[in-house]
C-alpha positions as CSV (number, residue, x, y, z in Angstrom):
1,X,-68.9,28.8,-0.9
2,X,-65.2,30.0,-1.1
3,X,-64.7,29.3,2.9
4,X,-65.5,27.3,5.6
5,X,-65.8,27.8,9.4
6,X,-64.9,24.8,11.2
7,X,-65.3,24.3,14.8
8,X,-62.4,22.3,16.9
9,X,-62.6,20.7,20.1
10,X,-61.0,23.4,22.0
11,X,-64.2,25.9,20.9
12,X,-61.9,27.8,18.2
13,X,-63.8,28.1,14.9
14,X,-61.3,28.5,11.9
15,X,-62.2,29.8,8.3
16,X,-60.5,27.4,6.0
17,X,-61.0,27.3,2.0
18,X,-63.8,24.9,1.2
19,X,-61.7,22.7,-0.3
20,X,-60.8,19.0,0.3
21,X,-57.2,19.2,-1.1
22,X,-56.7,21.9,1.7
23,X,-54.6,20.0,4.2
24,X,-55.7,22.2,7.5
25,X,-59.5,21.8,6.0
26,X,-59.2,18.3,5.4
27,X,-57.6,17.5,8.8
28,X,-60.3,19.6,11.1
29,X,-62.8,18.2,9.3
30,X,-61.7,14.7,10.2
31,X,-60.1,15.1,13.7
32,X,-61.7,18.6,14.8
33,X,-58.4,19.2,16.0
34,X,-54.7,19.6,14.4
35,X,-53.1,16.6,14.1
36,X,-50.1,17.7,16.1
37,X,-49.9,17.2,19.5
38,X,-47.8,20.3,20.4
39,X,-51.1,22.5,20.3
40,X,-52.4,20.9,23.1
41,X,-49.2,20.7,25.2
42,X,-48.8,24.6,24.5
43,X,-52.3,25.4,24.9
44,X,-52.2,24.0,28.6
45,X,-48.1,25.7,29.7
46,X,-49.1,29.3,28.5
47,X,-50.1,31.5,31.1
48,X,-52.2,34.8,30.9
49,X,-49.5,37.8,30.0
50,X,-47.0,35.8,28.3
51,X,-45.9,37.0,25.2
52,X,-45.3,34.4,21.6
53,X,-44.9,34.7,18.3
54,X,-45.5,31.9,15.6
55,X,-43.3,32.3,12.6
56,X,-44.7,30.6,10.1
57,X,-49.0,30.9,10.8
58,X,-50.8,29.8,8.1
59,X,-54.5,29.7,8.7
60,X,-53.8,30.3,12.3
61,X,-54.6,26.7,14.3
62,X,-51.6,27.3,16.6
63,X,-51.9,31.3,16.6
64,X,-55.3,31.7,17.5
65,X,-55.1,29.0,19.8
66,X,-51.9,30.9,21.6
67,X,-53.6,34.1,21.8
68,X,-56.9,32.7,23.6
69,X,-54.3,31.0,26.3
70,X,-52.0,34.1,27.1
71,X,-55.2,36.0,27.5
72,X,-56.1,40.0,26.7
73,X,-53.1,40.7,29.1
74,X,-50.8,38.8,26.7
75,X,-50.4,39.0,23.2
76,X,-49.5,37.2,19.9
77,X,-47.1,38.1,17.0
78,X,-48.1,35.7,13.9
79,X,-46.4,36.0,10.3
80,X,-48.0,34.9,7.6
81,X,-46.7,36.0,3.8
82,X,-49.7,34.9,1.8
83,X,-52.6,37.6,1.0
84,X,-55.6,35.5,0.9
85,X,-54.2,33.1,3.8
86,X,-53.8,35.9,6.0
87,X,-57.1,37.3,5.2
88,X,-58.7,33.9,6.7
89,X,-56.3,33.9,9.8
90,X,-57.9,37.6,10.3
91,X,-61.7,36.4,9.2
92,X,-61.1,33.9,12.3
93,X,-59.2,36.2,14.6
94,X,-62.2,38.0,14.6
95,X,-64.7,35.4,14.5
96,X,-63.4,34.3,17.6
97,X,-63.6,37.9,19.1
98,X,-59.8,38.0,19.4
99,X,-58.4,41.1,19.9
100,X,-54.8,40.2,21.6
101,X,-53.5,38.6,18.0
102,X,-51.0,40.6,15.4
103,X,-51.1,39.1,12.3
104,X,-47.8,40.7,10.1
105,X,-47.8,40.3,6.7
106,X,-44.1,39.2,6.0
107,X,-42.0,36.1,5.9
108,X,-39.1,35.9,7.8
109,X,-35.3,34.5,6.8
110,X,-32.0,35.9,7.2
111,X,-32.4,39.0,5.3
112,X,-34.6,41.9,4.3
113,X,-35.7,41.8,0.9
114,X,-38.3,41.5,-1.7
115,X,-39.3,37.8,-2.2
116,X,-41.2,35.3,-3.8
117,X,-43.8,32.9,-2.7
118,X,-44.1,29.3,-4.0
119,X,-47.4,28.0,-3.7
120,X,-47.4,24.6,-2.6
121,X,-50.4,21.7,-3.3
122,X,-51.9,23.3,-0.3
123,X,-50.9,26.8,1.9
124,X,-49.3,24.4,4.3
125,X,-46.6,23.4,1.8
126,X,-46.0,27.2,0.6
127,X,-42.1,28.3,0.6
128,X,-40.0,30.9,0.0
129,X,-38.6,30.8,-3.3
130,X,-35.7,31.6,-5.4
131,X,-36.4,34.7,-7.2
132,X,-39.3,33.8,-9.8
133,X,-42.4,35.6,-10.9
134,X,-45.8,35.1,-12.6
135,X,-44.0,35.8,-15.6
136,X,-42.5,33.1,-15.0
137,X,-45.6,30.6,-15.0
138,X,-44.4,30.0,-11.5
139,X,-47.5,30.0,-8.7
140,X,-47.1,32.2,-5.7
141,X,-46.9,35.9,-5.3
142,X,-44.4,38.8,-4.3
143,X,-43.9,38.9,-0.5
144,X,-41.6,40.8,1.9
145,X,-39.2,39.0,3.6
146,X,-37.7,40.3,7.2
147,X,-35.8,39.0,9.9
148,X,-36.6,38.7,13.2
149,X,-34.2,40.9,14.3
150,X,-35.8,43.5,12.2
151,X,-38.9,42.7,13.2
152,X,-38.5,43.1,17.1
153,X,-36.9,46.3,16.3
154,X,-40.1,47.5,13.8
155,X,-42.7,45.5,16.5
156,X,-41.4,46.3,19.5
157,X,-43.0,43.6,21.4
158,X,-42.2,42.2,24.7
159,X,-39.6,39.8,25.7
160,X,-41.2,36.2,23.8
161,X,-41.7,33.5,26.4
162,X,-42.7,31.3,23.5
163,X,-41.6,31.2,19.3
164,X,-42.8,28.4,17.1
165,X,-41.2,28.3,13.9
166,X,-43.0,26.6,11.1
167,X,-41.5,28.0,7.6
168,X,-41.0,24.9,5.6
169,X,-37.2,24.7,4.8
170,X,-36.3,28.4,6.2
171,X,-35.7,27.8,9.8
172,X,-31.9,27.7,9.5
173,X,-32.3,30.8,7.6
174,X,-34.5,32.5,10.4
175,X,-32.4,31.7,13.1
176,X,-28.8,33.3,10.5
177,X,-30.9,36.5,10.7
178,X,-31.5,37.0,14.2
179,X,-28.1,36.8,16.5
180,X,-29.6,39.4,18.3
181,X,-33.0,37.7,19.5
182,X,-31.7,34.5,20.1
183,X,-29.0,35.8,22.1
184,X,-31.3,38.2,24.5
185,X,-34.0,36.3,25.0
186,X,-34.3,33.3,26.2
187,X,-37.8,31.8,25.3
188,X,-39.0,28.3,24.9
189,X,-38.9,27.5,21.1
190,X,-41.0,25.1,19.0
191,X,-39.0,24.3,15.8
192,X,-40.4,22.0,12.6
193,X,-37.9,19.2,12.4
194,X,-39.6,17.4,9.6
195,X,-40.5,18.6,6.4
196,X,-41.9,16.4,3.6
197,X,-40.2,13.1,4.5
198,X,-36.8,14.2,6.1
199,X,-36.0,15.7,9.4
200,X,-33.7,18.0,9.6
201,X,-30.7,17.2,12.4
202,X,-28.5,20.0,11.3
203,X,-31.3,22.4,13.3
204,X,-30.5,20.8,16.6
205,X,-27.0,21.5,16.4
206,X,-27.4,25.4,15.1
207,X,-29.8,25.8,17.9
208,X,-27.1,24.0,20.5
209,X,-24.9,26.1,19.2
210,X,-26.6,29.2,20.4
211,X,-27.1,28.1,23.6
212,X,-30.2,26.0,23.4
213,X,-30.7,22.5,24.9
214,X,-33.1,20.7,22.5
215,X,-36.1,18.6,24.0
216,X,-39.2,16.5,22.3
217,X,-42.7,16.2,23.7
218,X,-44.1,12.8,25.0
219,X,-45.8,11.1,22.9
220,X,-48.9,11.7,25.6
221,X,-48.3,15.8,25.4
222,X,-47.7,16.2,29.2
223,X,-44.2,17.2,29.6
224,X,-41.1,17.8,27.7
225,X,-38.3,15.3,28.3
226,X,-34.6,15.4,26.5
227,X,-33.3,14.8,22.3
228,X,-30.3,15.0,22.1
229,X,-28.3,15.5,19.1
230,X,-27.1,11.7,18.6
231,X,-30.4,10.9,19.8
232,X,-32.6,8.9,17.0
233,X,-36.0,10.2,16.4
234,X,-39.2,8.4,16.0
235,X,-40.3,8.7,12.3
236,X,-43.5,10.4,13.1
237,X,-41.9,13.3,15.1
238,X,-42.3,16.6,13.3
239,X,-41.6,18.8,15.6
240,X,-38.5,19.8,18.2
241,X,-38.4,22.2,21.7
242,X,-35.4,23.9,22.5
243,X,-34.9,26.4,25.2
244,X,-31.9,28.0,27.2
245,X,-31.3,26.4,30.8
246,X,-32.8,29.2,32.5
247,X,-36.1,28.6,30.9
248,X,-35.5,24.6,31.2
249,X,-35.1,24.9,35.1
250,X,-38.5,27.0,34.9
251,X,-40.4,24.3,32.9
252,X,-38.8,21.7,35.1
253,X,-40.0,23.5,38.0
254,X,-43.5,23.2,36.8
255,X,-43.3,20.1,35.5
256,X,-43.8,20.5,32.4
257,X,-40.0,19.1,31.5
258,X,-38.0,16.1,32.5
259,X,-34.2,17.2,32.5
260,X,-33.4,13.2,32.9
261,X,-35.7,9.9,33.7
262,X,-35.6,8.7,37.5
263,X,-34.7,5.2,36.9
264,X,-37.7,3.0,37.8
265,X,-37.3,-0.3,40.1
266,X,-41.1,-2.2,40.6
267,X,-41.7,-3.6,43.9
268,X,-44.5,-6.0,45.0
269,X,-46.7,-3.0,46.2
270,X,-46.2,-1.5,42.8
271,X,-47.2,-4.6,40.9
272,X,-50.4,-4.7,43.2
273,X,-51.4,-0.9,42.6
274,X,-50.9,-1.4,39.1
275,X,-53.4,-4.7,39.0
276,X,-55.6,-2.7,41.0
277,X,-55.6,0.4,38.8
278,X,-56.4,-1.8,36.1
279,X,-59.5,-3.6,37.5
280,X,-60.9,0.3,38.2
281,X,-61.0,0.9,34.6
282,X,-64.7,1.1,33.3
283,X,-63.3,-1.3,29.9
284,X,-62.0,-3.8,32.6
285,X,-65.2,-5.1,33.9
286,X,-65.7,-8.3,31.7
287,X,-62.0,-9.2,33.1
288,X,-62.7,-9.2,36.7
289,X,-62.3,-12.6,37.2
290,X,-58.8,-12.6,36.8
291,X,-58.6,-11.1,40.4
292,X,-55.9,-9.4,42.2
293,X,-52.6,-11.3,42.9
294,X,-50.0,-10.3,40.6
295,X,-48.5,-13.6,41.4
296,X,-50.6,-15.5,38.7
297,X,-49.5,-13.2,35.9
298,X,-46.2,-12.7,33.6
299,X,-44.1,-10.9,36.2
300,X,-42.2,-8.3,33.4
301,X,-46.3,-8.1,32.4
302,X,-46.9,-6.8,35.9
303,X,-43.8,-4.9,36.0
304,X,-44.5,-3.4,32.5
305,X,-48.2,-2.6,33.8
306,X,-47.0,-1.1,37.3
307,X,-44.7,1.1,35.2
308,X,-47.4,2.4,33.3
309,X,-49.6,3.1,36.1
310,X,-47.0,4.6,37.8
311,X,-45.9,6.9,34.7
312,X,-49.8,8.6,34.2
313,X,-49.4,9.4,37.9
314,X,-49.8,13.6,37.8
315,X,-48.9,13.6,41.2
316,X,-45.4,12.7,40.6
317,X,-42.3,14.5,39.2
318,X,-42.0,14.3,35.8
319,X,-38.6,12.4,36.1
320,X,-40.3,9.5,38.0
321,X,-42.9,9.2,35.4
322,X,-40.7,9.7,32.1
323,X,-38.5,6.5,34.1
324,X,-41.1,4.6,34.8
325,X,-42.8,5.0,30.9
326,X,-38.8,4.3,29.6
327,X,-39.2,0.6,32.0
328,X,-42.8,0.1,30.8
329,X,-41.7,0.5,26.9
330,X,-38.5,-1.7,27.2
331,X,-39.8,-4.5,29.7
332,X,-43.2,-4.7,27.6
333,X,-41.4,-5.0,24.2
334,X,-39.0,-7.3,25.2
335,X,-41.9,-9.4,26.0
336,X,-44.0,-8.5,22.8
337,X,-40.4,-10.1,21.2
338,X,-40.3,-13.6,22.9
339,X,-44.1,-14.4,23.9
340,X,-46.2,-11.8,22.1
341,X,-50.1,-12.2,22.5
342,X,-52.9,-9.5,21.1
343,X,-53.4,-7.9,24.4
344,X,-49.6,-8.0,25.4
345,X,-49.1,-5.9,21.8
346,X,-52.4,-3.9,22.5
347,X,-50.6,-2.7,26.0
348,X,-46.8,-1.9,24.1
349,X,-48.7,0.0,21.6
350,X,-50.1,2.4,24.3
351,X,-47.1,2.9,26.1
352,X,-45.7,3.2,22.8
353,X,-47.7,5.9,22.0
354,X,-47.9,7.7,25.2
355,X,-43.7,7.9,25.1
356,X,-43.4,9.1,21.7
357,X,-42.4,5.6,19.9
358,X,-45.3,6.0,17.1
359,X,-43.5,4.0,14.8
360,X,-43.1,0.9,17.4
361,X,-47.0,1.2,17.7
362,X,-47.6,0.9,14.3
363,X,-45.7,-2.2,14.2
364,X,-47.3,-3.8,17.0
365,X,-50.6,-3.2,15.8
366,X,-50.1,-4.9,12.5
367,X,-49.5,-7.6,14.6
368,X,-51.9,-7.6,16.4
369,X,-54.4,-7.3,13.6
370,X,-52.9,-10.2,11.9
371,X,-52.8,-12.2,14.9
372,X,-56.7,-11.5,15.9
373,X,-57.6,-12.8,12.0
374,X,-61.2,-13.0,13.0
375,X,-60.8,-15.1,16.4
376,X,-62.4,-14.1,19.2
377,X,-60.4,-11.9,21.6
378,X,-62.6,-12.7,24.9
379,X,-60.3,-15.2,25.9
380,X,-57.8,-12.6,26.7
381,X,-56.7,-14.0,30.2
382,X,-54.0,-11.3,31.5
383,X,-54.8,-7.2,32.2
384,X,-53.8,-5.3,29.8
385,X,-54.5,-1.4,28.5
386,X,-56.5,-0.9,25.0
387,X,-53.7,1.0,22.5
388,X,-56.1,4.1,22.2
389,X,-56.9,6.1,25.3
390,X,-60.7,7.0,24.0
391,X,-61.3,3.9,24.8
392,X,-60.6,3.6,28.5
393,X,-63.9,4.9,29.6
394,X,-65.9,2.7,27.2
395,X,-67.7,-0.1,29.2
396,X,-68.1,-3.1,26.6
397,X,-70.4,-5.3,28.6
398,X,-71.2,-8.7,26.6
399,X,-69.9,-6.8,23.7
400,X,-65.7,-7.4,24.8
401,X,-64.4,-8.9,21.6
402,X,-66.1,-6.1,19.5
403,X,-64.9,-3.6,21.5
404,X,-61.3,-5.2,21.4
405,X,-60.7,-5.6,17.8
406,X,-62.3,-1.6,17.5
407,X,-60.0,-0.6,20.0
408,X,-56.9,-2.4,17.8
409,X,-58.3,-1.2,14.0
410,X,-58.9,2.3,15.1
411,X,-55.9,3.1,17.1
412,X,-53.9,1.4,13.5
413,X,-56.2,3.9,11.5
414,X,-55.0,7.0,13.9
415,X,-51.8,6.1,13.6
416,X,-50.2,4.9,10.7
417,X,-50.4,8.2,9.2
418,X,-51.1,12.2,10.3
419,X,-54.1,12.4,8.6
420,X,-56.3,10.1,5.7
421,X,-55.4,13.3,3.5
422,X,-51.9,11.5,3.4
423,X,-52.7,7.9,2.1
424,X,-55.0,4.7,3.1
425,X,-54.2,2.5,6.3
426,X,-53.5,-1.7,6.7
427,X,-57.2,-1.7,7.4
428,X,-59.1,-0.6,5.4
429,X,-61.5,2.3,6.8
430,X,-64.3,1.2,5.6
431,X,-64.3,-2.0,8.0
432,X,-63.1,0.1,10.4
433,X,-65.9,2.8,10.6
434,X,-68.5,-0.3,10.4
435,X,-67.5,-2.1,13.6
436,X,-69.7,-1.4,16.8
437,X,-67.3,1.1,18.7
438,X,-66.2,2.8,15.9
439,X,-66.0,6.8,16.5
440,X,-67.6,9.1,14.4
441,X,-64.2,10.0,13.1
442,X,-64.0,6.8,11.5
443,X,-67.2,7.4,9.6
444,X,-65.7,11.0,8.5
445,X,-62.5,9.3,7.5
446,X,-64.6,7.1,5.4
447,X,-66.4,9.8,3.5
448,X,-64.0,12.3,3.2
449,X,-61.1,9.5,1.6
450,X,-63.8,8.8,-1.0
451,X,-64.6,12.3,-1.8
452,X,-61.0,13.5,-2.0
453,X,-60.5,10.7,-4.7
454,X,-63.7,11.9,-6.6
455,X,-65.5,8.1,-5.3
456,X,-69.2,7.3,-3.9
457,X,-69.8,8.3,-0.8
458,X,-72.7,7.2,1.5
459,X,-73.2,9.6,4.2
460,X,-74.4,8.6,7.7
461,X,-77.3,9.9,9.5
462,X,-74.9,10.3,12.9
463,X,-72.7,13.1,11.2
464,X,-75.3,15.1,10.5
465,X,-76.4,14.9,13.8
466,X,-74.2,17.3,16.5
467,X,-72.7,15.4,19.3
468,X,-69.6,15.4,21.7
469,X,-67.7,13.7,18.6
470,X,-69.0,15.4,16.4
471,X,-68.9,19.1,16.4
472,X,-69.6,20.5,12.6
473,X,-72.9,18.6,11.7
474,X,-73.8,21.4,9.9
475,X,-71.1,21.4,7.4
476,X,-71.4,17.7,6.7
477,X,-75.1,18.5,6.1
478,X,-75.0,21.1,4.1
479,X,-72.1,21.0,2.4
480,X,-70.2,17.7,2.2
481,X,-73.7,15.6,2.1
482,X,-75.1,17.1,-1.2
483,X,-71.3,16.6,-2.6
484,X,-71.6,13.0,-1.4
485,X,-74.8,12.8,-3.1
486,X,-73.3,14.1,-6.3
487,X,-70.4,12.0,-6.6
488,X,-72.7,8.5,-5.6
């Protein structure tokens, strides 16, 4: 088989090369979803009739999600320069039975010209290059290059209420070639701020400089909230908003952006809800005997706890919740500091993570891995929130220190890295997958690590068995079982 059809947990099925080293393949495979959480956040602000275009589409996670959000009264604009990765972006517009998606076979920089097409390790990494051929010995083929100026005046489409721009180095390029767009239209913009292992500040200011405020996404995907130029960013953040203030007042509106955080102050009431919003949690029954009066705990725990009640709040504003995460993360880290305990960190972690502070997660989940060092977490005396959200719902019963350390490995797996394509984790996966609450996407990681590196496999019976979590049993039993099989 030269292609695979993968199906993610939004319902869109993508043809992908049948190939491990194939980063978008690799990735769906193991999270059914793209690891960026910008597709979601998108996915939910586009409205039927709204016009994007996605600059930069590869095998089309972002465009053919786009186009089945704006609806058959909208329509989507992708570029993608390479032959046979366009030809798979069509094979999957059409398997979805999309009909609202243009898919242009050009890259776009700052001028119109015949270029050249690096191939990278995988289509993800391909750039434009400078000059080069075949003759060469260089990898890639001929494309046409364009602007986007150029392009709206070839296209003709409608004024773009969203552009993501994904063209691995070019972006400053992209934006030198289109005064005119950027300067009559005034859309939101998703911009790649990261490529390889630097991020690129220098776009922030070319973008201010036209105009554009500049914004990241919560770490939770709910609403945008502001990144300033002098502004550090998390390690882990790949990807930038910027938009004009017209469109910034719009999303605000909405509330799908936080112009500034509403400082938060906890009261008494608010430590109580928070207690009582923790004892409502399905994961929080084997804790109930620690009762309700916040007066027996930590007061900055129950103030970091109230804040983070408060801040999942959808009922709201987005200011009041993006304060009230901003008290949660600095009260509970200062406390992780001076008198950290396993469910303290567990608690920063989330928050953490929900804010956008990946790398401060991380860190507090070695910690708490090297803390637990095989005791037995169901003396945990104080409420806390487990650092991964899938595990909320989860009941443990008489099964709470399992569930605990599950809850601690396999938000450390998740996060220390995009994807298992990019390296190993602290723990190793193996363990991981093996514990009692381990997901099924623990159990792919697993397999699909060793078969990238060409090692035994074992293949369990639940992934070839469809469920909730588990959406392509029929690739990994047809396909990546006899491979397994093979390699063991």
């Amino acid at each position: 088989m030269n292609d695979l059809v993968i199906r993610m947990k939004s319902g869109i099925r993508v043809q992908v090369p049948a190939r491990l080293d194939s980063i978008t393949t690799y990735v769906l495979l193991e999270q059914e979803q793209w690891f960026e959480r910008e597709v979601q956040f998108i996915a939910a602000w586009l409205k039927p009739g709204m016009t994007a275009i996605d600059i930069g589409a590869n095998l089309g996670v972002y465009a053919l999600t786009m186009a089945r959000a704006v609806g058959e009264g909208g329509h989507v604009y992708a570029f993608e320069p390479a032959a046979a990765v366009r030809a798979s972006l069509e094979a999957s517009r059409d398997i979805n039975g999309i009909r609202n998606l243009t898919v242009i076979g050009a890259a776009l920089a700052d001028t119109e010209r015949e270029g050249w097409l690096d191939y990278g390790q995988s289509s993800e990494l391909n750039a434009i290059g400078e000059g080069g051929s075949a003759a060469e010995g260089r990898l890639g083929e001929p494309i046409r290059v364009s602007t986007l100026d150029a392009q709206e005046r070839e296209v003709g489409w409608p004024a773009p209420d969203f552009v993501k721009i994904d063209a691995e180095g070019a972006e400053a390029l992209i934006l030198e070639g289109a005064p005119r767009f950027f300067r009559e239209h005034s859309p939101l913009i998703m911009f790649e701020v990261k490529a390889g292992a630097t991020q690129n500040k220098g776009l922030q200011a070319l973008f201010e400089a036209r105009g554009f405020v500049t914004y990241r996404l919560l770490g939770n995907g709910r609403f945008l909230v502001p990144a300033p130029v002098e502004a550090a960013l998390d390690g882990f953040e790949l990807n930038l908003f910027a938009c004009k203030p017209d469109r910034a007042r719009l999303l605000e509106g909405e509330g799908w952006l936080a112009a500034a955080a509403t400082p938060y102050s906890p009261t008494p009431e608010a430590r109580a809800a928070g207690l009582r919003a923790f004892h409502a949690q399905p994961f929080a029954g084997p804790l109930a005997q620690l009762g309700h009066d916040p007066a027996r705990f930590e007061p900055a725990l129950m103030d970091g706890l109230a804040a983070f009640v408060l801040s999942r709040d959808a009922g709201r504003p987005a200011a009041e919740r993006y304060g009230a995460l901003l008290h949660a993360h600095g009260t509970l880290g200062a406390l992780c500091d001076s008198q950290p305990s396993v469910s303290r960190l567990s608690m920063f972690a989330r928050v953490a993570v929900e804010l956008g502070e990946r790398g401060h997660a991380v860190s507090a989940l070695r910690i708490a891995m090297q803390m637990l060092g095989g005791t037995d977490p169901i003396g945990i005396g104080e409420p806390f929130w487990p650092a991964d959200e899938r595990f909320d719902a989860i009941d443990p019963g008489a099964q709470f220190g399992d569930w605990f350390v599950t809850s601690v490995a396999e938000s450390l797996e998740r996060l220390c890295a995009y994807s298992s394509i990019f390296g190993k984790g602290p723990v190793p996966v193996e363990w991981t997958a093996a514990l009692p609450f381990a997901s099924a996407e623990m159990e792919r990681r697993r397999v699909l690590a060793a078969l990238l590196a060409g090692q035994p496999a074992s293949m369990p019976d639940r992934l070839a068995v469809e469920a909730p979590d588990n959406l392509n049993a029929d690739i990994w039993k047809a396909v990546l079982a006899p491979r397994a099989t093979a390699t063991a």
